[in-house]
N, C-alpha and C positions, 0 to 999 in steps of 0.2 A: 796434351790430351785433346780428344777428337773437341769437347767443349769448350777447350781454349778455343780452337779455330772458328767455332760456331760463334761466339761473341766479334770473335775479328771481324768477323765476315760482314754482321752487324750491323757495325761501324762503317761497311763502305758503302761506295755512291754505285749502284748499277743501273746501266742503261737499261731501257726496257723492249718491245720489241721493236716499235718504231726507227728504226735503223735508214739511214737515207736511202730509196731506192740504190742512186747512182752509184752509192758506193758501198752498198750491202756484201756483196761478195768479195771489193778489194782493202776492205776497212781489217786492221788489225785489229783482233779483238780475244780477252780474256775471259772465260766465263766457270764459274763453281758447278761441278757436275753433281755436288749432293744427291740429286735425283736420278742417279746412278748406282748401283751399288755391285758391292763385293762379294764374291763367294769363295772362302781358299779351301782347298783340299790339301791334305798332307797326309803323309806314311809312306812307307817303301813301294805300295803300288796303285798311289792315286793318280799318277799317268796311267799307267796301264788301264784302272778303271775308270779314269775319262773318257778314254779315247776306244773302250767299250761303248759308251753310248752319246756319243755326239754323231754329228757329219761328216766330223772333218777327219784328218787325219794326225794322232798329235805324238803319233811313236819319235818323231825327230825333233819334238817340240825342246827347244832350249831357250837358253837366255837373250838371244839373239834377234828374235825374230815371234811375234803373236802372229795368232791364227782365228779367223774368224768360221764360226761354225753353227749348226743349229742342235736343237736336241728336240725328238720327234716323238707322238705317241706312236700307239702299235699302228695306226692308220697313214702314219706317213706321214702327219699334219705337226707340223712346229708348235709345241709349248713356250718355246723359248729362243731365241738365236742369239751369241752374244760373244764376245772378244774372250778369247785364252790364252794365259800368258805366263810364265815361267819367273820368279821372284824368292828369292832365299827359301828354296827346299818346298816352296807352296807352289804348286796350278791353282791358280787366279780365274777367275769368271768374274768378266763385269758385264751387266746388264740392268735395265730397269731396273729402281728400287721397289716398284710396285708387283714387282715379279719375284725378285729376291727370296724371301723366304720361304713361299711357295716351292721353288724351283729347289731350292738346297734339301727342304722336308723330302721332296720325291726322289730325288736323286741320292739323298740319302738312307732309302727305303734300300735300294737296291747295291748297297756293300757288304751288307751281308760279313761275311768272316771277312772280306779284304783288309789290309790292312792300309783301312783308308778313314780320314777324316774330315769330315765338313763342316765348315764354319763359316757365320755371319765374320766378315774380315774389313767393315765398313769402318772401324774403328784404328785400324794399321795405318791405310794412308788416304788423305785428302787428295780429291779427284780435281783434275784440273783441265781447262780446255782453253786451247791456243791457236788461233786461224787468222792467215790473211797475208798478205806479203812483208816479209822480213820475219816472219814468223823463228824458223827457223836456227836466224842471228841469232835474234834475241832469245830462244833457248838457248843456243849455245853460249852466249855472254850469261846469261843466268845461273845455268849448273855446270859450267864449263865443259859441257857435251852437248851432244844432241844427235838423235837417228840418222845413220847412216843413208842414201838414196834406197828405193824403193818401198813399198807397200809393207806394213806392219815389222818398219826395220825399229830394234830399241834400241834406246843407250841407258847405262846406269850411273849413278853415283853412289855413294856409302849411305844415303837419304831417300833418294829419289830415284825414277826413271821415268821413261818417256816413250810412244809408243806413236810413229808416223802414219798416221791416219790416210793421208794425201802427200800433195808438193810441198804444200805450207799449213797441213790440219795437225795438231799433234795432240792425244791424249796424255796430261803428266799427272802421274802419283809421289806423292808427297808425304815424307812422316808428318802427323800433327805439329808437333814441336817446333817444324821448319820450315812449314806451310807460309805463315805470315811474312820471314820476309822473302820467299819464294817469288809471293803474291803481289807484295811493294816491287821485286826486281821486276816481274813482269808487267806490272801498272804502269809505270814509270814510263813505258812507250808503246805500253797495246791500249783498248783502252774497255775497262772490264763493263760487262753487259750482265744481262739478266737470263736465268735459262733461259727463255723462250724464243729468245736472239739464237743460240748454240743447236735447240732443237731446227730451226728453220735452216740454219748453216746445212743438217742432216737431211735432212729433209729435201733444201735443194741441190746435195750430193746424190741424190737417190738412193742413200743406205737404210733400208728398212728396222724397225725394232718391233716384234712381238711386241705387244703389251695386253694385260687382264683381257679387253672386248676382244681383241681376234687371238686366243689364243685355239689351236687348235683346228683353225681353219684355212691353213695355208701348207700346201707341199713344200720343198723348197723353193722348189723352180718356178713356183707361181711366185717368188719374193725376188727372183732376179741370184740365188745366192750362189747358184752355179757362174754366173755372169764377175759374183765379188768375190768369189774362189772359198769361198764355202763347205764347199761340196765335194769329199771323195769317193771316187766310182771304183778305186782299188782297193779299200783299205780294210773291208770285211763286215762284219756285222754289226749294229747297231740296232735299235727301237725303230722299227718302222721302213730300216732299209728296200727290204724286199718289194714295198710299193716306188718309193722313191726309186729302184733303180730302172721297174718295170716301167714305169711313167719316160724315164729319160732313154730308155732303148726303143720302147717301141715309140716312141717318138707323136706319145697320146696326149702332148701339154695344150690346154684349151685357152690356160689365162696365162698372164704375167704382167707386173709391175710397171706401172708409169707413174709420169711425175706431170702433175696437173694443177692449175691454176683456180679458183673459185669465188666469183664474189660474195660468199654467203659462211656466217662460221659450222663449222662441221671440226666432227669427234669420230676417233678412230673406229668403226667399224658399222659405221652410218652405210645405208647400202647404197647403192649407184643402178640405174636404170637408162637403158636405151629404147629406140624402136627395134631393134633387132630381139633383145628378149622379150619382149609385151610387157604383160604386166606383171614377169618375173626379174626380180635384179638380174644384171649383169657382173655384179661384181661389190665390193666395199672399198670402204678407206681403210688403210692401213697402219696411216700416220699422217698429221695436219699440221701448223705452224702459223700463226700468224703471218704473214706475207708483208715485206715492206713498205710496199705502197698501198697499202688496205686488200681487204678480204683474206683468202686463204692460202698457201700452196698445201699440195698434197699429195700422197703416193698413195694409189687404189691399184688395188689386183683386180683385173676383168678380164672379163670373155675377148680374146685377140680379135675373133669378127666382130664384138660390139666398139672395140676400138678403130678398128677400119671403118664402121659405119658414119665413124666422127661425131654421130652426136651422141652421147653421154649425158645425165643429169645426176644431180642429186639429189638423193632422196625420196623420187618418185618421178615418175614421168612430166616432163614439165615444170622438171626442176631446178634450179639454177645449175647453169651449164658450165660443161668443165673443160677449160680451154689447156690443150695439151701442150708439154713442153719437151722437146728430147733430151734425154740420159744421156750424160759427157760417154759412161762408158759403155752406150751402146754403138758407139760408135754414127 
């Protein structure tokens, strides 16, 4: 039971965000994604009516392989963006748990006669998070598998799977039941941390999450999600497409996603300011993290000429300034 695992968890010793600069990125490490949650759909055409209203495209979605995608109002603007994935007869959504219910209530507004059902699925398997070098081995000695190469490749077991986030990031879900000594195999030689270590891992990936303060106020492609393959431009209609696909043809995109540094703490959706807007923002955070060596990192959607302009602040003109950092996959 999910409450066995919550007492376990308890009992352990988790780092916290203070991670040593030097070895912030090459440090293996474990971390509880509790602060993640689950969403399962089942019935004969809960694919079909996924893959009705997301971004992405999930007509070939199987067991094989997750797909990241967003889900839009009628304006085009992300509610939600979140990992989809294929698990004994359920499509899986994970996203914030601060979004979670929310997001299941509206989406399950609109099945209407499908024969689809939605469900809180936070209680099925214990979320797991695994980064750093040797990552990999060490799943694979743990559930005697592990993701195939490439980008959102899974592996299963009769318990568990596992979902390759990056080289060496991997997402693992876990029955309750099996959680614990999942959790001792991977201790044993990562070494387990505290969310806030896990969010900043994300953070300085430059993978963006929706969450409650921005929701609704980002296209896709202001979030970079055509960049993290997000985005289908073939796959037909969804909530919101018709802005979304105008934006990306006629080639009207004003903002987009970077990944920036701060010495000052700041919260998702705190606004950003340059000279180049006056005294109107240029843009918000979109997600923040404590930073290993003190203050902040961050990912903010702006204005691309307030980003050229180089100087940026927070929170008002004259405000602590936000030193940029480039995106691995911007090349």
């Amino acid at each position: 039971m999910l409450s066995d695992w919550n007492e376990f968890l308890r009992g352990q010793t988790l780092g916290g965000a203070a991670v040593d600069p030097a070895a912030a990125r090459a440090e293996l490490v474990l971390a509880d994604l509790s602060h993640w949650g689950l969403i399962a759909f089942a019935g004969d055409e809960a694919q079909t009516f996924l893959h009705s209203q997301v971004t992405n495209d999930l007509r070939g979605l199987g067991p094989e392989r997750a797909v990241f995608a967003g889900y839009c109002s009628a304006k085009g603007r992300m509610l939600a963006n979140f990992l989809v994935f294929k698990r004994d007869g359920d499509i899986l959504v994970m996203l914030p748990e601060t979004l979670r219910e929310a997001v299941r209530k509206r989406l399950a507004m609109f099945i209407l006669r499908s024969k689809v059902t939605a469900r809180d699925a936070n209680g099925d398997w214990v979320r797991l998070g695994l980064s750093g070098p040797g990552a990999g081995a060490l799943l694979a000695d743990a559930l005697a598998t592990a993701p195939g190469p490439g980008i959102m490749a899974m592996a299963h077991t009769e318990a568990a799977f596992a979902i390759r986030l990056g080289d060496e990031r991997f997402d693992i879900f876990v029955r309750p039941g099996q959680a614990p000594d999942l959790w001792r195999a991977l201790a044993a030689r990562a070494r387990a941390v505290a969310a806030p270590v896990w969010d900043w891992l994300m953070v300085d990936a430059g993978i963006p999450a929706v969450v409650p303060a921005t929701q609704d106020q980002f296209v896709p492609q202001m979030a970079n999600m055509i960049e993290l393959g997000g985005v289908s431009f073939q796959k037909g209609c969804y909530p919101g497409q018709e802005i979304v696909a105008r934006s990306q043809y006629l080639g009207t995109q004003k903002r987009r996603l970077y990944l920036a540094h701060v010495e000052s703490e700041v919260q998702p959706g705190e606004p950003v300011y340059s000279p180049a807007g006056g005294d109107q923002p240029v843009g918000q955070v979109a997600n923040a993290a404590a930073a290993p060596g003190g203050g902040y990192d961050v990912l903010a959607v702006l204005q691309i000429s307030a980003y050229e302009s180089g100087a940026v602040h927070l929170g008002k003109e004259g405000g602590p300034a936000l030193a940029f950092r480039p995106l691995a996959y911007m090349g």
